[in-house]
C-alpha positions in Angstrom: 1.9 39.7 13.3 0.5 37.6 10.8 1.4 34.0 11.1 3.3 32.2 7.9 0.5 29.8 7.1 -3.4 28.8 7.5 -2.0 25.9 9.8 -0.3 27.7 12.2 -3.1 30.4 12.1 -5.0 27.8 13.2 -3.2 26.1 15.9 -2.5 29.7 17.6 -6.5 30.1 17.6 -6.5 26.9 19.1 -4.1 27.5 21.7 -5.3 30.9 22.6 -8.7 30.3 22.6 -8.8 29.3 26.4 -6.4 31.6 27.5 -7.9 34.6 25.5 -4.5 36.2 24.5 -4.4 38.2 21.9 -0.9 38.1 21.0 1.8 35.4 21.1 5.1 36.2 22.0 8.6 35.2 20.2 8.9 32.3 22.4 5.4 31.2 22.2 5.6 31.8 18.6 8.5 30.2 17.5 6.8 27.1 19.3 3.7 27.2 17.6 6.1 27.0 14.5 8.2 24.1 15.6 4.6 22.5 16.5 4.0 22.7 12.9 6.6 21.6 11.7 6.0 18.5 13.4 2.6 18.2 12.5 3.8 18.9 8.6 6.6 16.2 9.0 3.8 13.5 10.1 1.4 14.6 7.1 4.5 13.8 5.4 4.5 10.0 6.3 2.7 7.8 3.7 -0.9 7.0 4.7 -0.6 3.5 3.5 2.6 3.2 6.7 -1.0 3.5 9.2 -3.3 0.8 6.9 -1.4 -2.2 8.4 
């Protein structure tokens, strides 16, 4: 199954590249998802919040 976006494409490479799986399941999936999310929600936050 191909993943939504490059970002999550990314971060399953990443997290399968030590175990060697080929294939995720839902579970794994879905939090491979809500991992992005996250990671969008903090690309969201202004860069100038970090310059203090």
């Amino acid at each position: 199954m191909k993943s939504p976006t490059p970002v999550v494409d990314s971060a399953v490479n990443w997290l399968c590249a030590d175990q060697n799986v080929a294939l995720l399941s839902l579970d794994e999936h879905q939090a491979v998802i809500g991992a992005n999310s996250f990671i969008q929600s903090l690309l969201a936050i202004p860069k100038a919040s970090f310059a203090k």
